[in-house]
C-alpha positions in Angstrom: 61.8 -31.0 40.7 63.1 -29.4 37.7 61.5 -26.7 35.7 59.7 -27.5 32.5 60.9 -26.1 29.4 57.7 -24.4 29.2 58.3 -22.5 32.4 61.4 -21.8 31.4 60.1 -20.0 28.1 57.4 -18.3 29.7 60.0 -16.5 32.5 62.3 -15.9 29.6 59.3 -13.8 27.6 59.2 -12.2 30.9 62.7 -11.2 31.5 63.7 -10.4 27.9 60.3 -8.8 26.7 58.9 -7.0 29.8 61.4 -6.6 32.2 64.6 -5.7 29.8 62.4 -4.5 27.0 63.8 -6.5 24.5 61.6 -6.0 21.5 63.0 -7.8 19.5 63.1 -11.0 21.9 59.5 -10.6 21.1 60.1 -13.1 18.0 62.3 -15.6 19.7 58.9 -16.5 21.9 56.1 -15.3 20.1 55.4 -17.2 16.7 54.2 -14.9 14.0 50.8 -16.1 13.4 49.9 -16.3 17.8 47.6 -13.9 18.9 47.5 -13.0 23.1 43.4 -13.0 24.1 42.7 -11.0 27.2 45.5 -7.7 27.1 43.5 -5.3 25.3 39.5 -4.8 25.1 38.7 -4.8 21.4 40.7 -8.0 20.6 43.8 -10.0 20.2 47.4 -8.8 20.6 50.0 -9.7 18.1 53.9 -9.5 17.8 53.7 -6.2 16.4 50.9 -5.1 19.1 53.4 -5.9 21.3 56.0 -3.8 20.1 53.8 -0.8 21.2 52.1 -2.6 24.2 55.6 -3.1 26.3 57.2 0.4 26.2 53.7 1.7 27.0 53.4 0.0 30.0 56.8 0.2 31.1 56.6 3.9 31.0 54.2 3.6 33.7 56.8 1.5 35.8 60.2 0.9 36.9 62.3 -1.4 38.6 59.6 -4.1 37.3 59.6 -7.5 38.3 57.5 -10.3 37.4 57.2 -14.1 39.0 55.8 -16.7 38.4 54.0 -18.0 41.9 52.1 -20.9 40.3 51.7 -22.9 37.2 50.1 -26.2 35.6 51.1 -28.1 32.9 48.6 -30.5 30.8 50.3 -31.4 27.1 51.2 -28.4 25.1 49.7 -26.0 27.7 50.7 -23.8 30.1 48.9 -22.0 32.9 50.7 -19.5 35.3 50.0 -17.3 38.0 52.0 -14.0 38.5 53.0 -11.1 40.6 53.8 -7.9 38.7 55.6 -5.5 40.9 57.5 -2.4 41.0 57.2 1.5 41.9 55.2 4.2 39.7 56.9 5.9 37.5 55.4 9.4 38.6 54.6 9.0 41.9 57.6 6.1 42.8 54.9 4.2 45.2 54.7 0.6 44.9 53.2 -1.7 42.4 51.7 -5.2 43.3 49.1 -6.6 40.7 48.2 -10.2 39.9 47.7 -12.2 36.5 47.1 -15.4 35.4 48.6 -16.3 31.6 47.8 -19.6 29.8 49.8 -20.4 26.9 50.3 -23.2 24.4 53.5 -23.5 23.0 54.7 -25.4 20.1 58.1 -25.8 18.6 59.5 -23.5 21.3 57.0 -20.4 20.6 54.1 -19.0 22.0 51.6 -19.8 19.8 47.8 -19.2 21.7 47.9 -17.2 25.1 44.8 -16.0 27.0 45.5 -13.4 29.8 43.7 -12.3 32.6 45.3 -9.3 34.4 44.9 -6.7 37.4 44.7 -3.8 35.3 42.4 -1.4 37.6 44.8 -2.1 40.6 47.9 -1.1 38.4 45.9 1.6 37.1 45.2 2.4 40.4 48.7 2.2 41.8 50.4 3.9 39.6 48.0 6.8 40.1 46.1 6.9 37.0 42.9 5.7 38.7 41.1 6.9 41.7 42.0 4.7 44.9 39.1 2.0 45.3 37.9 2.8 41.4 36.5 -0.9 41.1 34.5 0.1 44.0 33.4 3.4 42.9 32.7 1.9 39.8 30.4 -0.9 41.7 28.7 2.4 43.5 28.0 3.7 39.7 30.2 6.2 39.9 31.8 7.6 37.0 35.0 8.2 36.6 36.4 11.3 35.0 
């Protein structure tokens, strides 16, 4: 079966934005007025928010690869699972976190995505988090 285009766009944003660290790919999928839900705790992300966002998080990684394992298409929408992978940048273990994106794309651009992402097991992996921290937080422990 072939892939959609909006597969196709989504991996794209992926290779070009977050795994080459094209910023300025950031435009070519992301239309100016979209907003990303779900990244950041106190609100939407933009295309300039991402301009910060990427080489933040890819300071914390290398060799970083993302798939795609799953993904359902209804109209303009997109939902995806993926893998994040890769070795800490301080420590070199491994990385293994899962997501799940869900985009709606219009005339070629992201132009709505909610996100739902692994961050305390990236944290945790790339050793800026206590092992088992979502369990020491469930204990109410504090951490730091």
């Amino acid at each position: 079966m072939p892939t959609s285009d909006k597969l196709e766009l989504l991996r794209e944003w992926y290779r070009r934005v977050w795994i080459e660290a094209d910023l300025d790919a950031i435009d070519d999928y992301f239309a100016p007025q979209a907003a990303a839900d779900g990244l950041m705790p106190d609100g939407q992300v933009g295309a300039e928010d991402f301009r910060a966002l990427v080489p933040a998080l890819l300071a914390l990684v290398r060799d970083l690869r993302i798939e795609v394992v799953k993904s359902v298409e209804s109209d303009d929408w997109l939902w995806a699972q993926i893998v994040a992978t890769g070795r800490s940048a301080t420590s070199d273990n491994p990385i293994r976190a899962h997501g799940q994106v869900m985009v709606r794309i219009s005339a070629g651009k992201i132009v709505e995505a909610y996100n739902c992402f692994d961050f305390i097991t990236f944290f945790e992996q790339a050793g800026l988090l206590p092992k088992d921290a979502f369990l020491l937080l469930l204990s109410s422990e504090r951490l730091g």
